[in-house]
C-alpha positions as MATLAB code, in Angstrom:
seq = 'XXXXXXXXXXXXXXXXXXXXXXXXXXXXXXXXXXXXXXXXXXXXXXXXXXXXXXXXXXXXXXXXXXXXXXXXXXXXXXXXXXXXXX';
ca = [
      -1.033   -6.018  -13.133;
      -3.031   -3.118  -13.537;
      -2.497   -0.119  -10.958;
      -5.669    1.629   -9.411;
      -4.696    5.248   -7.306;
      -7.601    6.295   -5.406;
      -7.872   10.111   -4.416;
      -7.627    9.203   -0.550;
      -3.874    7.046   -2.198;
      -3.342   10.250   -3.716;
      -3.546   12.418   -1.129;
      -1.899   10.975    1.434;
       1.048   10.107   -0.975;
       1.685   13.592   -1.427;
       1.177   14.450    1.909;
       4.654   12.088    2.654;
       8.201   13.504    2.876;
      10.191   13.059   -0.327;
      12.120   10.146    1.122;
       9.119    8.116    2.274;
       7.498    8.714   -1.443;
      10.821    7.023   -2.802;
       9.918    4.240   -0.644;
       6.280    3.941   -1.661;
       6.960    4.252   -5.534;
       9.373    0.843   -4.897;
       7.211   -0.923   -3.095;
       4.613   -0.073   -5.917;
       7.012   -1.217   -8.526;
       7.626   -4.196   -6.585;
       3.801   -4.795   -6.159;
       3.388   -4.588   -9.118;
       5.985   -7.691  -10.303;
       5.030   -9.832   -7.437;
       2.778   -9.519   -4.322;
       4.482  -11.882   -2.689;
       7.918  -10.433   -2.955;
       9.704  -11.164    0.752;
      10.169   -7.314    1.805;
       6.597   -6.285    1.287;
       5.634   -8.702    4.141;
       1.458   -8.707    2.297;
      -1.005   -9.789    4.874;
      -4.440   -9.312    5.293;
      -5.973   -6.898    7.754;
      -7.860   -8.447   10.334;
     -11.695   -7.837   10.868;
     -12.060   -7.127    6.843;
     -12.578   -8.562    3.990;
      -9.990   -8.583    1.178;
      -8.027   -5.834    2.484;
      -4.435   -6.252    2.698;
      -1.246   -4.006    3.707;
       2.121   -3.683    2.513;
       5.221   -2.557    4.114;
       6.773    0.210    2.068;
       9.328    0.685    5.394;
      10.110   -0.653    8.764;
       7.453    2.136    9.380;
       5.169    2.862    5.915;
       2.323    1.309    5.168;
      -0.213    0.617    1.727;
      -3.323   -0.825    2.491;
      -4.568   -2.085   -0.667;
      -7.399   -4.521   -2.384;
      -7.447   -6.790   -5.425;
      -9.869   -6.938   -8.195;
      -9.356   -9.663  -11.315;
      -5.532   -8.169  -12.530;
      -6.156   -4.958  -10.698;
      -4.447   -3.358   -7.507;
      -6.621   -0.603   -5.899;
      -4.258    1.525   -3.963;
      -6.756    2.453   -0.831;
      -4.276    4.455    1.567;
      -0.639    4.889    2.625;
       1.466    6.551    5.904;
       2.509    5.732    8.760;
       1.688    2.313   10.218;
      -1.006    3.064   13.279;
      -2.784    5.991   11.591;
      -3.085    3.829    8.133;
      -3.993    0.701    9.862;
      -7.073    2.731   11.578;
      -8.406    3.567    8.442;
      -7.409    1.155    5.920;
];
């Protein structure tokens, strides 16, 4: 799979604590082996279209699209002010 950060990914990745960025980069690595791994719990985000999200924690979120091989990393936080704006 090929990895796609966009600046908005960017940004609010380094806008997380330390802790929570440890949790992102293993989701990410696990993402990155298998979508469908159990403890990323993938689903698609109601009302769009090819959107999904990703749980990172009990609490993180990475909304996310796919393209061919490709995984375009759209945004990441905190579950309610992610999910707003996937």
């Amino acid at each position: 799979m090929h990895l796609i950060l966009t600046n908005r990914f960017k940004k609010a990745y380094q806008s997380l604590a330390a802790d929570d960025q440890g949790r992102v980069k293993k989701a990410i690595r696990l993402m990155s082996g298998d979508l469908r791994h159990p403890s990323l719990r993938v689903k698609r985000i109601k009302s769009t279209r090819g959107i999904w999200e990703a749980r990172a924690s009990k609490s993180l979120r990475i909304t996310f699209e796919t393209e061919g091989d490709a995984i375009i990393f759209r945004n990441v936080g905190h579950h309610d002010q992610t999910l707003k704006k996937p």
